[in-house]
N, C-alpha and C positions, 0 to 999 in steps of 0.2 A: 144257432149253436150258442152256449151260454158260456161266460167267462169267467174262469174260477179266480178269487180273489184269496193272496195267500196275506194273511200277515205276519212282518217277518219285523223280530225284532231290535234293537238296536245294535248289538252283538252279535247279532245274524244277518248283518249286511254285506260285511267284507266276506264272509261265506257265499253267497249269494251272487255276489258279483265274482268271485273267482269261479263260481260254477257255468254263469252266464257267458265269460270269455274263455273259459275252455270250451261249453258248448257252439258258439259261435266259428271259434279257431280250427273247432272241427267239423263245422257244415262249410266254411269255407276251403278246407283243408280237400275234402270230398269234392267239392263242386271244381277245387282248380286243379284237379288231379284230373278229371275226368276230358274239361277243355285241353289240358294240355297232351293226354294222350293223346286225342284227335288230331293232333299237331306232329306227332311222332308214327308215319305209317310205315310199311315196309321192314320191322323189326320182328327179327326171329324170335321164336317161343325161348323160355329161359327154363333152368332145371329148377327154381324155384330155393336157390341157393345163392347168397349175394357175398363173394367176400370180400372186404374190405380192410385195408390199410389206415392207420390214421394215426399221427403223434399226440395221441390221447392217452394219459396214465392216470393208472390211481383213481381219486375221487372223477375226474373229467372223465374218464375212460367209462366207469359205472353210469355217468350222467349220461352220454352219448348213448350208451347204449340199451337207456331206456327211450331215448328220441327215437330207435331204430326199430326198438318195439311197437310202436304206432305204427308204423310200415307194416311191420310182421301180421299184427292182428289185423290189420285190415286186408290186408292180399294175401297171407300165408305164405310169404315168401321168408325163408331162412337168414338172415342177414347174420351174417361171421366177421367178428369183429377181430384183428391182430394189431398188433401193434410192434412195429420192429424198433429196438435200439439204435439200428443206423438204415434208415428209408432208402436210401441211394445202396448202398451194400447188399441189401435185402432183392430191389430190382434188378440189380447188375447179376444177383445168384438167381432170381427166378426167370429173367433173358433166357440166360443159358438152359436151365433147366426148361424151358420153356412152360412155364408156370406160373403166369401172371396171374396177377387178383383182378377182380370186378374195376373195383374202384379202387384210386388210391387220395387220400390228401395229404398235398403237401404244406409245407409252412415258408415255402421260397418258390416265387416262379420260376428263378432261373432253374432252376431243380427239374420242375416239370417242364418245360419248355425243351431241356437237352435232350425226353424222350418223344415228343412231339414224331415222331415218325413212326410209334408204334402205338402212340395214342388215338382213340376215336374223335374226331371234332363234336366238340357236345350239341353244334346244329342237326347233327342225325340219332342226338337221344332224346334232346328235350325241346319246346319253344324258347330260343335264348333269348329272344326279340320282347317276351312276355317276363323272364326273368330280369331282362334291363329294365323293364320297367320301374321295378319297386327298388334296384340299386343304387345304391350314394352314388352319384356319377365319375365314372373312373375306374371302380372297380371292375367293369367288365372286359377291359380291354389290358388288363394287366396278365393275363395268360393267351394273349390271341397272337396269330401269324397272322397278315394278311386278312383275307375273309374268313379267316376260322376260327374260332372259340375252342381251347384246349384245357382251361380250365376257368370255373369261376368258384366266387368265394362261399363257403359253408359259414364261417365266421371270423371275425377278427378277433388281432390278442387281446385279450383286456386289460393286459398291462403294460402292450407297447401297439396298442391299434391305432392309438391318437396321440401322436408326441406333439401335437400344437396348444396342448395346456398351457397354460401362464398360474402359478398358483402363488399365492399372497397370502399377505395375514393380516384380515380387518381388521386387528386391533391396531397394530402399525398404520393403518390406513387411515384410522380415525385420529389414532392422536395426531395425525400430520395433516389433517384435513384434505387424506389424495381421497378420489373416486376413481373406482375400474372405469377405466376406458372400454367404450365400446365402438370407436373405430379407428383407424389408423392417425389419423390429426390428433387426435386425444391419447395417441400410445404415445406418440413422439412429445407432445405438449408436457405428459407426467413425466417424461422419461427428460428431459430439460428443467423441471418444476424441480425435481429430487438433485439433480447438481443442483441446481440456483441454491435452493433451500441448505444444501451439505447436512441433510439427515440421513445421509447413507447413500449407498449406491443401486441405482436405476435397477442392476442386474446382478442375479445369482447364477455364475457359469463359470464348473469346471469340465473341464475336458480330461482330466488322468482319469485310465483304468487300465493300469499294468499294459500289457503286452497289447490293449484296444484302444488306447489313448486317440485321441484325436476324434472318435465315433461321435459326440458329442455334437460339436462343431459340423458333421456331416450333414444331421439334422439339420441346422440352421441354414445350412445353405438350401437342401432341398427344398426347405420350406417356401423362399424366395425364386428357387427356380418354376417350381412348380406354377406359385403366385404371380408372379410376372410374366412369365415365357407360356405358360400354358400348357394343356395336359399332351398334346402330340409332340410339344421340342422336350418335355421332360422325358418320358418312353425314348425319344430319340436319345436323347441323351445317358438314359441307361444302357443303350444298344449300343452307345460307340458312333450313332450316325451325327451327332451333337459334340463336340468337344470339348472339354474342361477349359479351354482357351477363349472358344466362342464370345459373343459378346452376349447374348444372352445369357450363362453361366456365371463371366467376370462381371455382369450388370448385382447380379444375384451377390457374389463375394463382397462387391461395394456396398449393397445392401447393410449385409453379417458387420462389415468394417466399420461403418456408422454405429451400429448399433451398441457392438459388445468391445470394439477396439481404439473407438475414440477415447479422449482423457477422462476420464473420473465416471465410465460409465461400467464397469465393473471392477470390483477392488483389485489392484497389482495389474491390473492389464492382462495385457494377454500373457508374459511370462507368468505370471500368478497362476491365471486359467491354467496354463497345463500342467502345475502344479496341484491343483487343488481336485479333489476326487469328484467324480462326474453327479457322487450322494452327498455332498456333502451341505446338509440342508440348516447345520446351524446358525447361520450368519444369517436366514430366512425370518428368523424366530427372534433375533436379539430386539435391543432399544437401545445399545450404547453408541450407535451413532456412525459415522466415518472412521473413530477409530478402532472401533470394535470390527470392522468390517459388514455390518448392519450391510443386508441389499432387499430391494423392497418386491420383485419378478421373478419366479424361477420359470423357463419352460422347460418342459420335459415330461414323458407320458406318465400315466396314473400309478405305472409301479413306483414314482417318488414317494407316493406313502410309508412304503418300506423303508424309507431311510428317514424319517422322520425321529427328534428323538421320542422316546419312550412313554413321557406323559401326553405329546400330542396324537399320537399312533392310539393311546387309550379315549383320549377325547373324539378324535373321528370316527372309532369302533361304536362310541356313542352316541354317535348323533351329532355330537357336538362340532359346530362347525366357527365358532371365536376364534379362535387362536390359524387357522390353515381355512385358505377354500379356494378354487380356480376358477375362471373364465378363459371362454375359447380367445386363440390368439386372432385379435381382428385384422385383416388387409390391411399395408400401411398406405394403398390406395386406392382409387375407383375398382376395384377387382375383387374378384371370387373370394370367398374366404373356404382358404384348403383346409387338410388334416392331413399329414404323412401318418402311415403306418403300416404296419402288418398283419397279417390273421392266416388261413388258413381255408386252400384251395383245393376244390374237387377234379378228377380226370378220373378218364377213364380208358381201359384197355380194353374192354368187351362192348360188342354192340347186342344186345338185345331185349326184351321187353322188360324184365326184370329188375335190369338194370337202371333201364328206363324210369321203372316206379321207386327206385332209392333215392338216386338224381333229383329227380321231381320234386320230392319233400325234402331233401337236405338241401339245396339248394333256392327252397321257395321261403318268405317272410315269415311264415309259421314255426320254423325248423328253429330252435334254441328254447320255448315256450317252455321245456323239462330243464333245460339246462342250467337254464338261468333261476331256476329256483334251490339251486344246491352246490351252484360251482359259478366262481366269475366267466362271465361271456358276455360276448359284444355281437349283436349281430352286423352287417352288413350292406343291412336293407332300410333306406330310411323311411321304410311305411312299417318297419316291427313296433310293438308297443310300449312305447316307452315307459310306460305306467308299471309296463312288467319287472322292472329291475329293481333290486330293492332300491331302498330310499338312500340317500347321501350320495358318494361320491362315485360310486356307480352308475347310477341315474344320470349326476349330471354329466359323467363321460359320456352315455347312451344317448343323451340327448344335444348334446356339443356335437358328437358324430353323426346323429343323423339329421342333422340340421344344414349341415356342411354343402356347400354350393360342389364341391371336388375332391375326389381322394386320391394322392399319390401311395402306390407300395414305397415303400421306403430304400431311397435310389440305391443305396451303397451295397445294401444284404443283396438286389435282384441283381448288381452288377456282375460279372466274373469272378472270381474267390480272390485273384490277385491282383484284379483294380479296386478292390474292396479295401483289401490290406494297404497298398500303397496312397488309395484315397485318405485312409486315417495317419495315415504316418509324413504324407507332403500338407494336409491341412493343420496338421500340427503344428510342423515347423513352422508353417503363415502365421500360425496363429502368436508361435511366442516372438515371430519379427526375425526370424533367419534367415525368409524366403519371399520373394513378394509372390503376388498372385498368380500373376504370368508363370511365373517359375516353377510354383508349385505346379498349377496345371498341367506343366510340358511334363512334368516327373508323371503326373499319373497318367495323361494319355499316352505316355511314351510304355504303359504296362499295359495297355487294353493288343488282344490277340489278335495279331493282322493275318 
C-alpha cells in the first residue's frame, strides 16, 4: 500500500493539527463508548429521547448543546435540552407531577445528594471505575454514599473551579528582586523576605461582600483542611462527622492565623480584611510601598480578573501578561498540593440504554472539546488536553488544575444552607478578633442539623 505525502503549508499547520485532534478525539471517542457499553448490561431499551436539566444559559447553553450533538449524530438519540431558573423548585414540581428528566446537572452536591433516593447510582449506567481513571482525584467521591456513585462531574466552574491561585505582578516581583515560590519553604521564606524588606505586605485579602462577608476566609481554611487532614476527614467534615472544633479543622485555622493574621502580614489586619471587598485588587498593582497599602499575593479563583482595574483587564485580554499573572498555591509542607473548587455534576433519574450513551460522553475526557472553543470551561479530567484552551490565563487555570495531586468541592457551598451561612458569619468575627477559634467553631457546629 503506498503513502500519500501531503504538503502542507506554513499557514496550514494549525489547521491541520486541529483537524488531526478532532479526528483522533473521535476514533477514541468511538472506541471508549463501545468498551464502556460492554460494562453496562442489563439496561432497558430507551425511546431514543434524552431529557436533560442543566444550569447552562445563553452563549454555554448554545455550547453544550452542540457537545450533545455528537451524541445525537452518532446514536440518533434526541437529547432535550431545559434549563430551569430554580433546579430544586423545577424537581420538587416534576416529584410530584411525576415527571422527571433523564438527567439532571447540578452545580451543588448537597442539592443532588438530598435526592439520592430517587436517583440511579451511575454504577448501573456507566463504568465509574473507568471514569475515575482520567479524574483529578477527589472528584469522584464528592457525590457518592457509601458504595454508590450519584453523581460525577461534567465540568468545573471556570471561574470558581480552582480558588488555589496566588496571582502577582512580575513587575513588583522584579523591582523587589522576589521569585514565585514553587513550594511551601519558599512561600513562607517570601512571605517573611516582604516584612523584613517593608516593601509592602506579603498578602492581598479581603473578606467583605455584603450580606456574604466572611466567604472569603472559608476558602482559606478549606484549603488547609483539605491539605493537611486529607480528602476522607474533609468530606467528613462537610457531613458534620468532623467538627469545626476538631483538631484537625483548629490545626487548619492556625494554619489561616499564621499566614493572613499575624503582624504586617496583610494591611489593617484582620479588622481591615473584613472591611476591605473580597475584589478589591488595587493595592495588587501599586509601588507606593506599606503606606500605600502595596501587597505582593492575591489567592482567589480566576474570576479575579473581573475585578482587576481597566487597563489590566485590557492587557490580559491581550496576551499580555507584565503587569498580573498566577501560580498554583504550593503545599506549605511534604503533602499534596490541592485545588478547592466547584463545577458542575451529572445524575441521573432514569435507568436505560439511552441514557447510558449521554452519561458516557458527558461524563468522559472528550466532553468540553466544543465547549471550550467558544465559552469558558474547565474540564475535570486531568488527561483533557490542555493544549485545547486558549492561550493565557485559561490555559494556565487548565493546566494548575489538572496537574493537582487533589480536589476538594468547596466545603462551605456542599455544607447545609445554614452551616453555610453561619460558617461565614462566626469566621468573620475570628477574623476581625471578636471571637477566638474555639468559639467560632462551637457557633457553627452548634448550626449543623442533628
Amino acid at each position: 500500500m503506498g503513502i500519500a505525502l501531503v504538503q502542507v503549508e506554513p499557514h496550514g499547520i494549525e489547521s491541520l493539527l486541529r483537524l488531526l485532534r478532532f479526528i483522533t478525539a473521535s476514533v477514541f471517542l468511538a472506541v471508549s463508548v463501545q468498551l464502556l457499553t460492554a460494562c453496562s448490561p442489563g439496561l432497558d431499551a430507551g425511546d431514543k429521547v434524552v431529557r436533560v436539566y442543566a444550569p447552562f444559559f445563553d452563549a454555554s447553553a448554545d455550547a453544550f448543546k452542540r457537545e450533545l450533538s455528537l451524541v445525537s449524530a452518532r446514536t440518533g438519540i434526541q437529547v432535550v435540552l431545559e434549563t430551569p431558573s430554580n433546579l430544586n423548585d423545577q424537581i420538587d414540581s416534576d416529584i410530584k407531577a411525576n415527571s422527571l428528566p433523564d438527567i439532571v446537572i447540578w452545580d451543588n452536591p448537597r442539592d443532588l445528594l438530598n435526592h439520592s433516593d430517587k436517583l440511579v447510582a451511575l454504577e448501573q449506567l456507566v463504568n465509574v471505575a473507568s471514569i475515575k481513571d482520567t479524574l483529578i482525584s477527589g472528584w469522584a467521591e464528592v457525590a457518592s454514599q457509601g458504595e454508590k456513585t450519584f453523581g460525577l462531574p461534567v465540568s468545573s466552574n471556570i471561574k470558581t473551579g480552582n480558588k488555589s491561585l496566588v496571582f502577582y505582578s512580575p513587575k513588583a516581583f522584579e523591582r523587589n528582586g522576589y521569585a514565585v515560590p514553587t513550594n511551601g519553604q519558599e512561600l513562607l521564606a517570601l512571605t517573611e523576605q516582604i516584612k523584613k524588606d517593608k516593601s509592602g505586605y506579603p498578602w492581598c485579602a479581603g473578606i467583605e461582600s455584603g450580606g456574604a462577608t466572611g466567604w472569603p476566609a472559608t476558602d482559606w481554611l478549606e484549603q488547609y483542611v483539605l491539605e493537611q487532614a486529607g480528602q476522607s476527614v474533609y468530606n467528613q467534615w462537610i457531613s458534620g462527622k468532623v467538627s469545626f472544633d476538631s483538631q484537625e479543622v483548629s490545626s487548619a485555622a492556625s494554619t489561616v492565623s499564621e499566614l493572613l493574621l499575624s503582624e504586617g502580614s496583610v494591611y489593617g489586619g484582620g479588622v481591615q480584611m473584613s472591611k476591605t471587598s473580597f475584589g478589591e485588587t488595587t493595592p495588587l498593582f501599586s509601588d507606593g510601598g506599606l503606606s500605600s497599602g502595596q501587597c505582593f499575593m492575591f489567592k482567589q479563583g480566576s474570576f479575579l480578573t473581573d475585578f482587576f482595574p481597566t487597563e489590566i483587564q485590557a492587557e490580559v485580554l491581550s496576551g499580555n501578561f507584565e503587569s498580573v499573572n498566577a501560580f498554583a498555591l504550593p503545599p506549605l509542607k511534604d503533602s499534596k498540593r490541592v485545588v478547592i473548587g466547584d463545577g458542575f455534576i451529572a445524575s441521573a433519574f432514569v435507568k436505560d440504554s439511552d441514557v447510558s450513551e449521554v452519561l458516557r460522553f458527558v461524563l468522559s475526557d472528550q466532553f468540553g472539546m466544543e465547549m471550550v472553543k467558544s465559552v469558558p470551561f474547565l474540564s475535570p479530567h486531568k488527561t483533557f488536553d490542555v493544549d485545547a484552551y486558549p492561550a493565557g490565563f485559561a490555559r494556565l487555570v487548565g493546566r494548575a488544575t489538572a496537574e493537582a495531586d487533589l480536589f476538594g468541592f468547596d466545603a462551605s457551598t456542599a455544607m447545609p444552607r445554614q452551616v453555610n451561612e453561619q460558617f461565614w458569619i462566626a469566621v468573620a468575627s475570628w477574623i476581625r478578633g471578636e471571637s477566638s477559634w474555639p468559639d467560632a467553631a462551637q457557633a457553627i457546629d452548634a448550626s449543623y442539623p442533628r
